[in-house]
C-alpha positions in Angstrom: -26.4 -19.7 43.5 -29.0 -18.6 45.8 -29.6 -20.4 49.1 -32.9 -20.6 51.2 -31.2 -19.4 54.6 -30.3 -16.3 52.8 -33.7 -15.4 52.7 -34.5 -16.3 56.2 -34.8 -13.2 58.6 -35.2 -12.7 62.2 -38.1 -9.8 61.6 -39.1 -10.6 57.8 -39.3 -7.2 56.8 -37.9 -5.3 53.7 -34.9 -4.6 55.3 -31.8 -6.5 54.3 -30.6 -9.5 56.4 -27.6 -7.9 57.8 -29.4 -5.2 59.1 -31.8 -7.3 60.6 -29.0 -9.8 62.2 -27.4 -6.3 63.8 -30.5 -5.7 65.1 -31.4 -9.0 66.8 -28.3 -9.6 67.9 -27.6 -6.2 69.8 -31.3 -6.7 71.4 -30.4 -10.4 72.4 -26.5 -9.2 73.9 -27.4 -9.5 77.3 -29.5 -12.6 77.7 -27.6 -14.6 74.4 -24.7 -16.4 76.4 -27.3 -17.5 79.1 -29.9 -19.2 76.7 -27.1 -20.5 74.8 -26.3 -22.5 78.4 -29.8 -23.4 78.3 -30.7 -24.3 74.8 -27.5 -26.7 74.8 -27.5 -27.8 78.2 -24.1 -26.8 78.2 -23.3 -29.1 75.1 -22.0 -26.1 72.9 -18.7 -25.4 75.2 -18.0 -29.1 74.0 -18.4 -28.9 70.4 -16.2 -25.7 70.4 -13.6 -27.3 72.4 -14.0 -30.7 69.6 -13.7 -27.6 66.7 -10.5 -26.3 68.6 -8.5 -29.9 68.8 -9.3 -30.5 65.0 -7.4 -27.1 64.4 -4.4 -27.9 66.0 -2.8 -29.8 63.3 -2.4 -26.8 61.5 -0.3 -23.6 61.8 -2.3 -21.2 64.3 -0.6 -18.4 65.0 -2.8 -15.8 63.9 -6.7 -16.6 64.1 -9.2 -14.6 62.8 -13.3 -15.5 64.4 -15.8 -14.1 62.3 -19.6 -13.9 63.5 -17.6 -13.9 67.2 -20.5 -13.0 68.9 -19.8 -12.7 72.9 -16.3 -14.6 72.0 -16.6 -17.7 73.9 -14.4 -19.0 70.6 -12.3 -16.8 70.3 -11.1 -16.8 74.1 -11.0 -20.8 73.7 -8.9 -20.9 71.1 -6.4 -18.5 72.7 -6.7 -20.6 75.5 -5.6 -23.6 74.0 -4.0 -23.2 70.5 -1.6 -20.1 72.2 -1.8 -18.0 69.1 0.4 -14.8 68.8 -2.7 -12.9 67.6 -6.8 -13.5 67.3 -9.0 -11.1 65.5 -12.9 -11.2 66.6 -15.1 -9.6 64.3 -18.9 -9.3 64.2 -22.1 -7.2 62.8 -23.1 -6.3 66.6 -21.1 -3.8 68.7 -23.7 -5.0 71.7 -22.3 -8.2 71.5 -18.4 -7.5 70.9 -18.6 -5.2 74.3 -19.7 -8.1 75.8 -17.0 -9.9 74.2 -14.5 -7.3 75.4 -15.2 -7.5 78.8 -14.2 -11.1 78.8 -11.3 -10.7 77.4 -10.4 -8.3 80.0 -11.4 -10.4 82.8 -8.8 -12.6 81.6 -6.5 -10.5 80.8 -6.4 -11.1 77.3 -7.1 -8.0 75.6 -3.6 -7.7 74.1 -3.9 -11.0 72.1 -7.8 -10.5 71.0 -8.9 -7.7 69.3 -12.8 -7.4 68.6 -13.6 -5.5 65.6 -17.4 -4.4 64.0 -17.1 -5.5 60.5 -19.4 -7.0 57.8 -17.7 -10.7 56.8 -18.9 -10.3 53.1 -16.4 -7.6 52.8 -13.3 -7.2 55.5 -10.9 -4.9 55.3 -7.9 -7.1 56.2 -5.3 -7.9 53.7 -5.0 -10.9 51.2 -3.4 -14.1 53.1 -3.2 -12.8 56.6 -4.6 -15.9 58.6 -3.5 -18.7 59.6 -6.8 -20.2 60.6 -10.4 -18.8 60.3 -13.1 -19.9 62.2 -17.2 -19.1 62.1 -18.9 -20.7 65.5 -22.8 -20.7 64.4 -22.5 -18.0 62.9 -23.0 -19.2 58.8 -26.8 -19.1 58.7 -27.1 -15.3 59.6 -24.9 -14.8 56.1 -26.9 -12.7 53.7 -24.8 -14.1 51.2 -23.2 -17.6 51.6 -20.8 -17.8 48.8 -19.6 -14.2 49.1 -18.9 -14.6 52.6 -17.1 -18.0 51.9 -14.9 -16.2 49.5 -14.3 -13.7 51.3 -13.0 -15.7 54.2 -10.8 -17.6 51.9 -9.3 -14.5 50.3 -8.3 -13.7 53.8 -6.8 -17.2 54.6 -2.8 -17.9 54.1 -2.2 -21.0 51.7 -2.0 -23.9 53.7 -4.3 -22.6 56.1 -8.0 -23.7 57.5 -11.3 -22.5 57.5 -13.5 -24.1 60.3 -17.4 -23.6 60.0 -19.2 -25.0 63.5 -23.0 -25.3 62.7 -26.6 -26.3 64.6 -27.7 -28.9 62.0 -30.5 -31.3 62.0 -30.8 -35.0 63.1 -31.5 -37.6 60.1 -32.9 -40.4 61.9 -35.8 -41.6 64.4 -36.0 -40.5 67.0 -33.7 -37.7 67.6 -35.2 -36.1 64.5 -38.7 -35.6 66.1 -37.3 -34.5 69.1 -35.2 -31.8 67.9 -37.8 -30.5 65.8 -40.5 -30.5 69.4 -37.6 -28.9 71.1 -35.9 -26.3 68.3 -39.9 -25.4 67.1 -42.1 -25.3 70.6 -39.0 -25.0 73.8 -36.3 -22.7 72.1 -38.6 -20.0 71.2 -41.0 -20.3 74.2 -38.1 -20.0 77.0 -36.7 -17.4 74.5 -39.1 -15.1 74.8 -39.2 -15.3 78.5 -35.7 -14.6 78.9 -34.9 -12.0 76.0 -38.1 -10.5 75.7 -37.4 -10.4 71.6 -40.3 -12.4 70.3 -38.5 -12.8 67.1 -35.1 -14.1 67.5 -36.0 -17.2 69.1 -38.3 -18.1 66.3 -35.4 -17.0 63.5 -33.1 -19.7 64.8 -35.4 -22.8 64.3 -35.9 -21.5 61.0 -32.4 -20.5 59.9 -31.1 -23.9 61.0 -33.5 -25.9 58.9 -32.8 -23.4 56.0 -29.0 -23.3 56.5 -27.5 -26.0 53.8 -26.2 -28.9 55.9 -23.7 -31.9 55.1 -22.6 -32.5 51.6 -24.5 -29.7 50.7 -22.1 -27.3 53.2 -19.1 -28.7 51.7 -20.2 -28.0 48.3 -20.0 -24.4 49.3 -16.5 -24.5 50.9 -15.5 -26.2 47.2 -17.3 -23.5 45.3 -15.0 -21.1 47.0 -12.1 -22.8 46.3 -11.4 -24.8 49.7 -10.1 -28.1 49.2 -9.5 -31.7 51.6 -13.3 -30.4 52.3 -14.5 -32.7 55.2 -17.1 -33.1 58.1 -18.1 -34.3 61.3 -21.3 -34.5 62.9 -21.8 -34.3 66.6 -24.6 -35.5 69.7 -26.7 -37.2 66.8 -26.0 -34.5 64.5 -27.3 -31.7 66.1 -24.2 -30.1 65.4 -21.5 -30.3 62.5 -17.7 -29.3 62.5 -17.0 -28.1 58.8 -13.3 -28.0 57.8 -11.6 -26.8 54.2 -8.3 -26.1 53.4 -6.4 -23.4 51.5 -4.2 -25.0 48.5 -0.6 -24.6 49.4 1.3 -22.3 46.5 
């Protein structure tokens, strides 16, 4: 099945998406955690720490974080879950270095590893995770169902794939006023700050494109997650997407 966010990219030329997502993302590096602070007001260090306490009900000890970006994640959730091992990998090497250098500053570059890898096809062995977790990162997929598969083909039996996702408010008046602030803000102050005209535009789009709800969960079935489940967030601005491996 083919989805409309697969066909949303940042520069809309005849490259493929995940060229175009490198691209973006290694010229955004430097200014991305700051206009994450400001797009969210801060809200998005909440939602991942919600994602994180849904996770600890099951078995954690080796995490992998794909689409890690500057690994804000990925640090969380060796913060609090205490995994033996988390794995980090993402499309740009300008935002892993980034990611690096956090890990260093606290001192937990033995227990994260960031990696450049493509999440439609990783080179890590059937049933090595415990957990897998994508923070915003789903829409940028050039491939939705591939990459789903692939992440459960990587997830041990028993295990959980978490999806966090920007999504879109249903009702009056929070709908209006995400659309004014996603459409017009985001993109105007993005510019400013990044100087990449097109990024800021891509995420208003990508979001809206990205399939949302019941729709999401569909996908998660598809590739064979089961106990498929929800939950939206700050009027549904955001949505924590869980699925479970079957046990053998």
């Amino acid at each position: 099945m083919d989805y409309k966010a697969e066909e949303i990219k940042p520069y809309n030329e005849e490259t493929d998406k995940t060229t175009q997502v490198r691209e973006m993302f290694d010229s955004i590096a430097p200014a991305y955690d700051a206009m994450n602070r400001t797009m969210t007001v801060g809200i998005d260090r909440w939602w991942r720490r919600v994602a994180v306490k849904m996770l600890r009900r099951y078995p954690h000890r080796r995490i992998l974080d794909v689409a890690t970006g500057t690994g804000d994640l990925a640090l969380l959730l060796d913060e609090r879950l205490n995994p033996d091992q988390i794995i980090g990998v993402d499309l740009s090497e300008g935002m892993l270095r980034i990611a690096r250098e956090k890990a260093v500053k606290r001192n937990a570059q033995r227990r994260i590893l960031f990696e450049v890898q493509d999440c439609l096809s990783m080179d890590f062995d059937d049933n090595s995770f415990d957990v897998v977790t994508v923070a915003y990162g789903v829409r940028n997929f050039e491939h939705l169902e591939a990459g789903f598969r692939e992440m459960y083909r990587v997830l041990r039996p028993g295990g959980a794939l978490c999806v966090i996702e920007l999504s879109t408010p249903e009702h009056f008046p929070f709908r209006q006023l995400y659309k004014f602030y996603t459409y017009t803000f985001i993109p105007f102050v993005g510019r400013l700050v990044s100087k990449d005209r097109s990024a800021y535009s891509y995420l208003p789009r990508s979001v809206a494109a990205v399939p949302q709800g019941e729709a999401m969960l569909d996908i998660f079935r598809r590739a064979g997650f089961d106990h498929c489940y929800c939950r939206r967030l700050t009027f549904g601005a955001c949505t924590i997407y869980i699925g479970e491996k079957k046990k053998v």
